[in-house]
Structures are given as structure tokens and as C-alpha cells.
C-alpha positions as CSV (number, residue, x, y, z in Angstrom):
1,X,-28.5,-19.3,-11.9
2,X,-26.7,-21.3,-9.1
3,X,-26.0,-19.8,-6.1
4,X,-22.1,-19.7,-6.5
5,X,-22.8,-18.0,-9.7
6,X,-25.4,-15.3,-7.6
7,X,-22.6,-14.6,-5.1
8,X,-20.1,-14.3,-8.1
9,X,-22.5,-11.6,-9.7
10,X,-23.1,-9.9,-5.9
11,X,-19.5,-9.5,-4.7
12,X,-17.4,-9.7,-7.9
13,X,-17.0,-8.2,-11.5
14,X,-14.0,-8.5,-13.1
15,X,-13.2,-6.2,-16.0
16,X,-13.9,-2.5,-17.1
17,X,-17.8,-1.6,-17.3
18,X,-19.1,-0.5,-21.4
19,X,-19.0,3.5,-19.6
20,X,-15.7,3.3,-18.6
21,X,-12.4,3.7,-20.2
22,X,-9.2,4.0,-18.7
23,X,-6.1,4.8,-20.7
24,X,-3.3,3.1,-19.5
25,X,0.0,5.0,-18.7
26,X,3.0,4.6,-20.0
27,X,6.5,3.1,-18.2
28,X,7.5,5.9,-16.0
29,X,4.7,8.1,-16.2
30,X,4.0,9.8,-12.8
31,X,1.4,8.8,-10.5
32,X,-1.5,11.4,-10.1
33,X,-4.3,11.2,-7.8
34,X,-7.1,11.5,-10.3
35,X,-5.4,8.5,-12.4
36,X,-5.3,6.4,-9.4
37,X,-9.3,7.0,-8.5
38,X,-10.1,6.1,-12.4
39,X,-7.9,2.5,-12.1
40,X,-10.2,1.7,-8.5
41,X,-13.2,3.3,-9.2
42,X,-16.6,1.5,-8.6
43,X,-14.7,-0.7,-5.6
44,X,-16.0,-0.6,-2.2
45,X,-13.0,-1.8,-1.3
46,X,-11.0,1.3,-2.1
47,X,-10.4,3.7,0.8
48,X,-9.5,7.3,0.1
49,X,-8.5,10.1,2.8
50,X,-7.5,13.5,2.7
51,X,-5.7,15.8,5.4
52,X,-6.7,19.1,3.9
53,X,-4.5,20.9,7.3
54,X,-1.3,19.9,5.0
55,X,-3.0,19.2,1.2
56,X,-2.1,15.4,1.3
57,X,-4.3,12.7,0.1
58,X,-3.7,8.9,1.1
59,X,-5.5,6.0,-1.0
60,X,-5.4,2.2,0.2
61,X,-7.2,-1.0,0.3
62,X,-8.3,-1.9,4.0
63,X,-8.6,-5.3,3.6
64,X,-4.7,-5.6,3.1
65,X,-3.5,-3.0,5.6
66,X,-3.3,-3.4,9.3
67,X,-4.9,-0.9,11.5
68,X,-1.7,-0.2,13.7
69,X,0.5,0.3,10.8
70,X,-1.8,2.9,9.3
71,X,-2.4,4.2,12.7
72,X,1.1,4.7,13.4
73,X,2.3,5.5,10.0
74,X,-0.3,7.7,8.6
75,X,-3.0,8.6,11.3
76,X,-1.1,9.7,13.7
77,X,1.9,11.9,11.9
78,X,-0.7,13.3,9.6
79,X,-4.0,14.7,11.9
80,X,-2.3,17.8,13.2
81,X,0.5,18.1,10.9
82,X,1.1,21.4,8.7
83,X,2.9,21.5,5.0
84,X,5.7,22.0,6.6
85,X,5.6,19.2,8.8
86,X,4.7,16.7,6.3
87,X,7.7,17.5,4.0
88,X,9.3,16.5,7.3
89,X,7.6,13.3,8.2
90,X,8.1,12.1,4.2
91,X,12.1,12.4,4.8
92,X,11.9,9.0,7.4
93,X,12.8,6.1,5.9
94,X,9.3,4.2,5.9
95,X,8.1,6.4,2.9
96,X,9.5,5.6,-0.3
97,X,8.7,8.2,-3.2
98,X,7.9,6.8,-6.2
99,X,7.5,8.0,-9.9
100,X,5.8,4.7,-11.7
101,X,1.9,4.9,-12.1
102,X,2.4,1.1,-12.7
103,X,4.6,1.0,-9.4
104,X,1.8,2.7,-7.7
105,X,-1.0,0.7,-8.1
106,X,0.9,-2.3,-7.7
107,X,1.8,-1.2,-4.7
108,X,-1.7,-0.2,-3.4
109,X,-2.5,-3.7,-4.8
110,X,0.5,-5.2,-2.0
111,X,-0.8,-3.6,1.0
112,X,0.8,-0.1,0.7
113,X,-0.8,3.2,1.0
114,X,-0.4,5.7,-1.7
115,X,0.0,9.4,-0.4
116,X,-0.3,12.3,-2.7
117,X,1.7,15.3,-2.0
118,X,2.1,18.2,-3.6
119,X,3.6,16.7,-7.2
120,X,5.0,14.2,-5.1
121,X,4.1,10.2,-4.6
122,X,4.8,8.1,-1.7
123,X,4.3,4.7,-1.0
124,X,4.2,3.0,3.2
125,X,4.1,-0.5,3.6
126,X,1.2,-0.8,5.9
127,X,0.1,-3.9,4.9
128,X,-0.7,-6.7,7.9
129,X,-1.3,-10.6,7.4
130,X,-4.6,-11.9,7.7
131,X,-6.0,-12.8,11.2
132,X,-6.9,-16.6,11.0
133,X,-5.0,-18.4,8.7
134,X,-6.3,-19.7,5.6
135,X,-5.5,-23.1,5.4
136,X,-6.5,-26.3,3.0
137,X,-10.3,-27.3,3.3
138,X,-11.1,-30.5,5.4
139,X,-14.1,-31.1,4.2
140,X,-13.6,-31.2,0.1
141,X,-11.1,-33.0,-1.8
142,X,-9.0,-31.0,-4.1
143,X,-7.1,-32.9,-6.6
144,X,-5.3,-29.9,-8.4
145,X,-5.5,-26.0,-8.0
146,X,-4.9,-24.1,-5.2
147,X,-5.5,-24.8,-1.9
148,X,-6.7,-22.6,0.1
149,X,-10.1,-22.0,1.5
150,X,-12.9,-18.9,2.9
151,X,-13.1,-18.3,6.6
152,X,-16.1,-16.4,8.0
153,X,-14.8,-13.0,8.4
154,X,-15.5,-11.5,4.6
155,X,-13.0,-8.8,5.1
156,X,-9.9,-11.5,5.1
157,X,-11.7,-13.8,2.1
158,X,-11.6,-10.5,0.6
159,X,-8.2,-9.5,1.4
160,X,-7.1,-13.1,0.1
161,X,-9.0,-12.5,-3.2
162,X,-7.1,-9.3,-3.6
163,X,-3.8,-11.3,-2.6
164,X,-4.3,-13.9,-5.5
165,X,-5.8,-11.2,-8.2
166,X,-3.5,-8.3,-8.0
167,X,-4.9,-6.6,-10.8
168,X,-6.7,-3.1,-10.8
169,X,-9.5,-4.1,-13.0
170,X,-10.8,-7.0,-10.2
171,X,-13.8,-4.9,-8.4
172,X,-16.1,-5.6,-5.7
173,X,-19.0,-3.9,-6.0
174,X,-22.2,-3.1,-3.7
175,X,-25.5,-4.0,-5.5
């Protein structure tokens, strides 16, 4: 096996595993939590949090989101907060709800945070451009495709992978 093909098998798999089947919801079906965790489960690069002070659960991706944003927009509001404050906080205009499983994960898959209250979804644009720029490569020639090209820090190739694949079923797993 070549190496490209050893760090394809390491990082990547792409697909459901022969164990797992999803069903996939309809147009308009609400988002739940437990749907959510079945579409990203088995990636490392899933993050999920929960605030059990006010019952709300938050799932992201951290290679697309900035750590300000989610400082600022999620940390913050949400460490002391009660039920009562939370209903409050979810009323500013940075957290849209949402009703669309589909809309949900697509958004998680754009940078947003998904936060699970109550019966109720919400999505925050968190999401932060990547630190270096990923420009063309100098050193090969590439006649057609895209353009773009790795940089050392494996949290922005991954973020850039994620960019390019925006689909639930790409994982990353730890082996």
C-alpha cells in the first residue's frame, strides 16, 4: 500500500460502516439531538457540550469554528446561565431557530453550532477562516483540479477537507 493510500486509511473513511444505519429524515422533519450524534458519530472531529445549569446541549465541528466566536457566543452567555436565562439569550438576533434536520447538519457542516433546547433548535454562526491561507502549491504542477494545497497545521487541512466535502457521512477517525 502507498503511503498516500496509508494516510487515506489513517485519517479518512468516507461512507457509513456495515453496523451502522442511519435513516435519513424527511424535508422538514425537526432536528433532535440524538439524530444529530447518529449522522457524526465515529468523528473525532465532532465536539459535543452540554450546560446541564440550563438543559442545553451545543454540537460543532472545531476545525471550522473560531475560538472567540464560540467564546463569546456560547461559552460565555451559557456557563452561569439558568432556563430562564437562556430563553433570554436565544431571543438576540445571532441565534436563528431552525426546524430542518437537513438545515441542521448543513449548518454544523458551515461552521455553525447547533444548540439543543428544550424542543427547540438553534443554529450561531461561529465559524472563523482558516489561519494561513491555503494557497496553489509551488512546488507541483497542476494542469486541472483544484488548487489548493496542505499546510502543516492538521487542524486547518482538516477544516479545508471539511470545507470541500460538506457531507455528514465524510469521517475522520482515530485508529
Amino acid at each position: 500500500m502507498g503511503v498516500f493510500q496509508n494516510l487515506r486509511k489513517f485519517f479518512f473513511t468516507q461512507g457509513k460502516s456495515s453496523d451502522q444505519v442511519t435513516a435519513k429524515p424527511e424535508k422538514n422533519e425537526k432536528p433532535a439531538l440524538n439524530h444529530i450524534l447518529d449522522q457524526f458519530k465515529d468523528c473525532i472531529d465532532f465536539q459535543q457540550r452540554t450546560y446541564p445549569n440550563c438543559s442545553v446541549h451545543i454540537v460543532y465541528l472545531p476545525f471550522l469554528v473560531g475560538p472567540e466566536p464560540l467564546k463569546r457566543d456560547i461559552v460565555d452567555p451559557l456557563s452561569e446561565a439558568t432556563e430562564e436565562e437562556a430563553e433570554q439569550i436565544f431571543k438576540r438576533s445571532q441565534y436563528k431557530l431552525t426546524g430542518d434536520a437537513k438545515e441542521c447538519v448543513k449548518g454544523i457542516l458551515d461552521g455553525q453550532a447547533a444548540i439543543f433546547f428544550r424542543d427547540l433548535t438553534y443554529l450561531v454562526d461561529i465559524s472563523e477562516p482558516v489561519g494561513r491561507s491555503i494557497s496553489q502549491s509551488e512546488t507541483e504542477t497542476v494542469i486541472s483540479g483544484p488548487h489548493d494545497s496542505f499546510v502543516e497545521n492538521l487542524s486547518q487541512n482538516l477544516g479545508v477537507l471539511r470545507k470541500k466535502n460538506q457531507k455528514h457521512a465524510f469521517k475522520n477517525r482515530q485508529i
